[in-house]
Every structure is written in C-alpha cells, then in structure tokens.
C-alpha positions in Angstrom: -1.9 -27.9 -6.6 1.8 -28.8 -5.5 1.6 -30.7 -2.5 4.1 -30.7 0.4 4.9 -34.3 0.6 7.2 -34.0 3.7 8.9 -32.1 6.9 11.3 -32.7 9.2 10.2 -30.2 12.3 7.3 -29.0 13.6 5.1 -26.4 12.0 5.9 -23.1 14.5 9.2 -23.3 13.1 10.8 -23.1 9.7 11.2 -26.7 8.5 12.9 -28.5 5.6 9.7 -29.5 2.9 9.6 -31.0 0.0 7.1 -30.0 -2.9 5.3 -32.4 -5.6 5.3 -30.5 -8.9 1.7 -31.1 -11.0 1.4 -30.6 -14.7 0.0 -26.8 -13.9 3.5 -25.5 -13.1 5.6 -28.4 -15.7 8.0 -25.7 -17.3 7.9 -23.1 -15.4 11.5 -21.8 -14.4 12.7 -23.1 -10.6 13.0 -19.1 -9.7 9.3 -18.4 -10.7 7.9 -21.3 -9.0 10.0 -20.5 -6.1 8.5 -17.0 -5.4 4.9 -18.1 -5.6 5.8 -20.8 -2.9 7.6 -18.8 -0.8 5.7 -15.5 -0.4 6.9 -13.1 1.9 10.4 -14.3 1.4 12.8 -11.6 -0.3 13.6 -12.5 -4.2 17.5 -11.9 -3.0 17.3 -14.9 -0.3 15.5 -17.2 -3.0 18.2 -16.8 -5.6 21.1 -16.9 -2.4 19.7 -20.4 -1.5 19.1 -21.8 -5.3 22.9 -20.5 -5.8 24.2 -22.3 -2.0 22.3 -25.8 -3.5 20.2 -25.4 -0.4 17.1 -26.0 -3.0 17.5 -29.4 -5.1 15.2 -30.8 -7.3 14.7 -34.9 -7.1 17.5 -34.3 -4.6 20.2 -32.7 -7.3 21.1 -29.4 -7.6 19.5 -27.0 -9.7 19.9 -23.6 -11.1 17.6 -20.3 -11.2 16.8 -21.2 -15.1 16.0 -25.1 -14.5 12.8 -25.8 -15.6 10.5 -28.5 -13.1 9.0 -31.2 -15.1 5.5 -32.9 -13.4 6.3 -35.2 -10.7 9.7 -33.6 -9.8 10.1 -33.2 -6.0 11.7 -30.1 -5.0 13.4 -29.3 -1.3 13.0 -26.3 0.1 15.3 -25.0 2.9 13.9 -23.7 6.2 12.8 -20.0 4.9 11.2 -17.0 7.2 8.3 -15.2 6.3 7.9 -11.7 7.5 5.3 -11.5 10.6 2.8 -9.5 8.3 2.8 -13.5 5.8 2.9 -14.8 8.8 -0.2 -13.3 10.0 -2.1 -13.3 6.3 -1.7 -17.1 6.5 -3.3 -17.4 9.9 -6.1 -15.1 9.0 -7.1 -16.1 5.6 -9.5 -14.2 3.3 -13.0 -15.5 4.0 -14.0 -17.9 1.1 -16.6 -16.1 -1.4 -17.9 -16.8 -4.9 -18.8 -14.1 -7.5 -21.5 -13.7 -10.4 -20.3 -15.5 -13.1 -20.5 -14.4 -16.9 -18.6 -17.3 -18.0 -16.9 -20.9 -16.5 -15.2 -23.7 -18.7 -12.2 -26.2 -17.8 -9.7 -23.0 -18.6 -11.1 -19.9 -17.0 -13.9 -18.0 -15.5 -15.5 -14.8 -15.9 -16.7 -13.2 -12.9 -18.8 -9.8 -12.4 -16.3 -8.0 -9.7 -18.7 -5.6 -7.7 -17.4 -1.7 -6.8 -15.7 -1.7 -3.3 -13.5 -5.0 -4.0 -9.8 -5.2 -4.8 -8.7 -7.6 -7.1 -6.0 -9.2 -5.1 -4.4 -7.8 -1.5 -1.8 -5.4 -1.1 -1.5 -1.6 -0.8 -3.3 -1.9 3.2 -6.3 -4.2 1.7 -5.5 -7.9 3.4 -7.0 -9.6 0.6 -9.1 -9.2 -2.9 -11.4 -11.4 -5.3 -8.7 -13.7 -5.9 -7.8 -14.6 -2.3 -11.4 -14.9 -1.4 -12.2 -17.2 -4.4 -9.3 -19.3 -3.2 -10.3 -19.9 -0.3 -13.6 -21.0 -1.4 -12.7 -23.3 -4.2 -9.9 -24.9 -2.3 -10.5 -27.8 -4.4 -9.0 -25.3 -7.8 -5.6 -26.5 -8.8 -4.5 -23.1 -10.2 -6.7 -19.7 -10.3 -5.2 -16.5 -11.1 -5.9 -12.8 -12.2 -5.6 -12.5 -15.7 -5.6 -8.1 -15.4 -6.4 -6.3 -13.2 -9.7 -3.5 -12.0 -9.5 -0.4 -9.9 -11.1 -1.3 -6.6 -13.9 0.9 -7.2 -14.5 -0.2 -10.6 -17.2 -2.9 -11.5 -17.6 -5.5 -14.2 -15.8 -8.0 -16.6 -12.7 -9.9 -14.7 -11.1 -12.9 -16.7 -9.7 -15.7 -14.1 -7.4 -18.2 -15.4 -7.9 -21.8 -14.3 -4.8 -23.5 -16.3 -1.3 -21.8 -17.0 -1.5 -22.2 -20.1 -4.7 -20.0 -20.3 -3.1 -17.7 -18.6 -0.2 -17.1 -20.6 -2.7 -17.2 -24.0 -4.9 -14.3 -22.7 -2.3 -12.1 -20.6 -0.6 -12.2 -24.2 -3.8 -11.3 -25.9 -4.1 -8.4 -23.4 -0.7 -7.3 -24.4 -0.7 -7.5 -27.8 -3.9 -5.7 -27.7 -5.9 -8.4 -29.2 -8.6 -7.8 -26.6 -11.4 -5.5 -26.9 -12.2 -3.4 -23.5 -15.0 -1.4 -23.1 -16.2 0.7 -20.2 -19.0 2.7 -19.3 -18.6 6.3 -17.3 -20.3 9.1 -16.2 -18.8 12.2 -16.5 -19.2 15.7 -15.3 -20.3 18.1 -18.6 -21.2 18.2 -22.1 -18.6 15.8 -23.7 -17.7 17.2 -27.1 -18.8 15.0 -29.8 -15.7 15.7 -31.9 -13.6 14.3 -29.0 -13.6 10.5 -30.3 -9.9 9.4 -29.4 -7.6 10.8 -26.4 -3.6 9.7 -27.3 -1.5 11.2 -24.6 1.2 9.6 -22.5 0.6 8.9 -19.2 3.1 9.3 -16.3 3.0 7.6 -13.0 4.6 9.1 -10.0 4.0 8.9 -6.1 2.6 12.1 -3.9 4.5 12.9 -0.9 4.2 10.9 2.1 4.2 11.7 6.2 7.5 11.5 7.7 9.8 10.8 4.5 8.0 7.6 3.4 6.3 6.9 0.0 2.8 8.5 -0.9 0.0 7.2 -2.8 0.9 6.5 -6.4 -0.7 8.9 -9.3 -1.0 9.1 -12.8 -0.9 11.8 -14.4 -0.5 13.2 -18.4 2.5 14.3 -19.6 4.2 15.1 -23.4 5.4 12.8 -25.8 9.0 14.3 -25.5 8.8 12.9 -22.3 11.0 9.9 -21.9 9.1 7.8 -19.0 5.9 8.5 -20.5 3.8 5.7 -21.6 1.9 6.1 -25.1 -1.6 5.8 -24.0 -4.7 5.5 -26.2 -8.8 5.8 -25.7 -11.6 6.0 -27.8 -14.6 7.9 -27.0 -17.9 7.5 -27.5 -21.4 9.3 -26.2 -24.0 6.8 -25.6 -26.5 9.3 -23.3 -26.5 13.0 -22.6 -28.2 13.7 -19.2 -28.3 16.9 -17.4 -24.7 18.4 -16.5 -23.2 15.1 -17.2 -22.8 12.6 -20.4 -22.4 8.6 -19.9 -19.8 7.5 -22.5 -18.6 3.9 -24.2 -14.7 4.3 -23.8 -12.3 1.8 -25.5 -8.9 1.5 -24.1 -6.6 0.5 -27.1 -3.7 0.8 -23.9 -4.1 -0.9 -20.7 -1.8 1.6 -18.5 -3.0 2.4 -15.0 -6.0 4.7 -13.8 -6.0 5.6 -18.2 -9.7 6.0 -18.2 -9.5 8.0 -14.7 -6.8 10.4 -16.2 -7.2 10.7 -20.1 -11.2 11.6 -19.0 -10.5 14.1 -16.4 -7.7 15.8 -18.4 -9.9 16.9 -20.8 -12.1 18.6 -18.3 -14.7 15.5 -17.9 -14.0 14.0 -14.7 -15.9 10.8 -14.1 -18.8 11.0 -11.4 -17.6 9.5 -7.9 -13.5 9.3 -8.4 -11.9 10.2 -5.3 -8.6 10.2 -7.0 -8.9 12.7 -10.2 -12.4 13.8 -10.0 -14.4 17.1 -9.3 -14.6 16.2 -5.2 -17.2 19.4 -4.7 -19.4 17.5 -7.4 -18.8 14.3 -6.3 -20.3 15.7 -2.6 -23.4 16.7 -4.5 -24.0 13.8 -6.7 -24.0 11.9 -2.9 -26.3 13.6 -1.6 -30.2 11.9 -2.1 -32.0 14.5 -3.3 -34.5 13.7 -6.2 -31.5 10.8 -7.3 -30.7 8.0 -5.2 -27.2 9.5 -4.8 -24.1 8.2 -6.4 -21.9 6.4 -3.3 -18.7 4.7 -5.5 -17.5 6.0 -8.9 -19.8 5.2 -12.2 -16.8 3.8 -14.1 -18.0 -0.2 -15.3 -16.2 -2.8 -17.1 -19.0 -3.0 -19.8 -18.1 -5.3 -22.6 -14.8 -7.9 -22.9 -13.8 -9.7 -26.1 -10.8 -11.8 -26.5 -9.8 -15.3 -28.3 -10.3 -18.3 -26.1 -7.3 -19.7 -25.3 -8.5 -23.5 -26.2 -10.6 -23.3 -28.9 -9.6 -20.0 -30.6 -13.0 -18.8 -31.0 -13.9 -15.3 -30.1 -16.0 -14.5 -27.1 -17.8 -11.4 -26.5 -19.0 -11.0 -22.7 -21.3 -8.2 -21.3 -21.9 -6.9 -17.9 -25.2 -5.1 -17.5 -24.5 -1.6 -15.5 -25.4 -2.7 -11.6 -28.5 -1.6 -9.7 -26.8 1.6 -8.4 -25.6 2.9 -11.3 -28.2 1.9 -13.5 -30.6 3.5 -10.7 -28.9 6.9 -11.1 -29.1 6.8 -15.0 -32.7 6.3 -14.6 -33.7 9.1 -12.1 -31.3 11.3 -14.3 -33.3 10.2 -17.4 -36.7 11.4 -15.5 -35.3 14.8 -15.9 -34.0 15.2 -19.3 -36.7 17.0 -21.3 -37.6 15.2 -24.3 -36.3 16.3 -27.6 
C-alpha cells in the first residue's frame, strides 16, 4: 500500500500530499501510478500537472515516462474529484469475502456468484473487487485479473502482487489459458457444430434524449474492418428436453462471445436478458414442475493457466451452483431413458 506520509490543509479541501512508493508499484511509469491514485481526476489534468512540475518525485521533477523506484516520495498537487468520487469514497462498498478455490502469496481464486459485478461502473457503485477491498484492508495490492458478466458465475483469478498480474493478464492474452464454461441453451444443439469463428462487433443501442445506449455485441463478416476475430469451441455434455447444456471453450476472450456466437446460431442461452429468447426465458421462470431459472445458466466451469511463481500449471473447477445444478436435475427427471 502507498501511504500518504503528509498534508498541508485540512481534509474537506484539496490539499498538497505526498505518497510513499512500496516495492508493489517499483517500475511502474509516474502516469500509471498517477491515475490509480487520483481516480476521478481527468487523464488530461494528470498529464497538465506532471508537464507544469506541479508533481515531483523526492522533490524533483519528473516526466510522464519516469519510472518510481520503492521508497521514492512523490507530491501531488491539490487535485478535485468529481462529486460522484467524492461520494463513492464516503460510501464505500461493504467489506465481503468470497468462496475461495485457491489463495497463495501471489493470487486468489474466488467463486463469483450470479448477480455480482466484478468491479463498479456502468450504474453499479461497486463489484467483487471493491467489496474484497474493503474487507482485506490489510492487502497491499488486489486486482482483477479478467473480467465476468455480472450474471455469470464461477472461476475469477485475483492478483495479489503486480508482478502476478502482469504474468497472467499476459497468459490471458496470449491465450495460454484455458476457459471453460457451462450453458444451457434453448434447442437441440447440432452435434456437427464443434467450433463457432465469427467476428464479433461491438456497438451501442440508442439512448433517451441523444445520450449513449447500452453497449451490444453483435456478429458481423470478416471483411469487416472493426470486427474482432472471435473463436469458440463447442461441446454437448447433456441433452435435456427442448434445451442442451454445452462445455464451451473460448480460444478469444472478446466481450459477451459466449452470449453472442451461441445465440447466433439459433441456441440462445437460458436466462440472458441481453441476446436470449425473452418469451422462453419468461417460461423457464416460472415454477412449474422445475424450480424456475431466475439469472442466466451461463458458469465459469473450469480455469487453467501457468502460475505466475512457480510455472506449474493449475487446473481449477467450479462445481455448477445450487440453482443451476437444481434445474439440471428436475430437467433430468424428465428425460426418458434411452
């Protein structure tokens, strides 16, 4: 943790403060540990006060590309945050833990239920990583490693050192990692239909009043030049009736793939309020002889990646939660036996 080892005026109003750098953020460039100091504030003021030498490091001045060394102290100017930061930091996220799948020195592995964002943002005030934050204030560094639909359950990799978290997020990148998920989708999935390798297209619906809608993915053609190559592998692990749950593999970690790539080909997944079937997902609520699906049965099932220390490969698993495992169950009751 950096700590503020001075300020020169009270606390209601923007003061001069000074900031201990630890060995987490050694080498990172002044610009970048800027920002995550100074949320709210606009990236175009941080680089207008490193460039005015308002910010000096060990009291010199320093540019956007300097790189803080441990024990450095670094001055920030009197900044002001927007009244919405202003009003996060004076309501923080209530403090709360999370199953854990995993938990060494240089990350943790946590079982994210359905319902929870991973971070804040987009009208949610706050996500797994705020809340587990706040209750492990103790943590010197804890941050997302990727990222889960809201609504999605299962595997979420938390890095505990920066150097962890560079290691995996490039693991992630270079595709090193292997994902898998389990969804239920409307229909007979095709058993010939093993891999889905379509582009994928986000854009934004149209808003009230001339502002920005919800953002949307959607598939488009390779000729297109925005599109982003996008690859899933398919396959059926249990045919139930008027629905099939399938093992998917994203090769491509692009945004809502699994949501989109499924859908497109006619197999929306059970529950998604985005791309689904919505007069199916109204049925599959209702009790019934089932429990009745409430979220969307898409689950972060398996994770395998490298560990960042050691080198070894580690293969996680999330077992399907109550409610979804539930539902497969009571479906299972009516499949007729072959």
């Amino acid at each position: 943790m950096n700590h503020i080892i001075g300020a020169k005026s009270a606390a209601a109003t923007p003061a001069v403060k000074w900031l201990l750098v630890d060995e987490e953020s050694a080498g990172q460039r002044l610009d970048n540990f800027l920002m995550r100091h100074l949320k709210g504030v606009p990236k175009t003021h941080v680089y207008r006060i490193i460039r005015s030498g308002e910010v000096r490091i060990n009291k010199g001045r320093a540019s956007a590309e300097t790189r803080v060394a441990s024990g450095d102290e670094v001055r920030l100017p009197p900044v002001r945050v927007s009244e919405k930061v202003a009003e996060k930091a004076a309501h923080p996220a209530p403090g709360r833990e999370f199953p854990l799948l995993l938990e060494d020195d240089s990350l943790m592995a946590i079982n994210k239920p359905s319902g929870v964002a991973v971070h804040g943002g987009s009208g949610v005030s706050f996500g797994v990583i705020e809340q587990l934050r706040q209750a492990r204030p103790q943590a010197k560094l804890l941050e997302l490693v990727h990222r889960l639909d809201r609504d999605t359950s299962g595997i979420l990799l938390v890095a505990k050192k920066r150097s962890a978290l560079k290691n995996l997020q490039d693991q992630f990148r270079e595709r090193e990692t292997g994902k898998t998920y389990l969804a239920l989708v409307k229909g007979d999935w095709p058993a010939k239909m093993k891999v889905i390798d379509q582009p994928l297209l986000k854009f934004l619906l149209p808003g009230k009043d001339g502002m920005e809608g919800e953002r949307r993915v959607k598939v488009t053609t390779p000729e297109d030049p925005e599109g982003m190559r996008s690859i899933t592998l398919v396959k059926v692990s249990q045919r139930l009736p008027g629905a099939t749950l399938l093992e998917v593999t994203i090769k491509t970690g692009r945004t809502h793939q699994i949501r989109v790539h499924l859908s497109s080909q006619g197999h929306p997944i059970a529950g998604d309020d985005k791309y689904g079937d919505f007069d199916w997902n109204r049925q599959l609520q209702k009790p019934g002889t089932n429990p009745g699906l409430k979220r969307m049965f898409l689950h972060a099932w398996r994770l395998q990646f490298n560990h960042p220390v050691t080198a070894e490969r580690v293969a996680l698993q999330a077992d399907l939660p109550p409610e979804l495992k539930a539902y497969i169950d009571h479906a299972q009751l009516k499949t007729p036996p072959v």
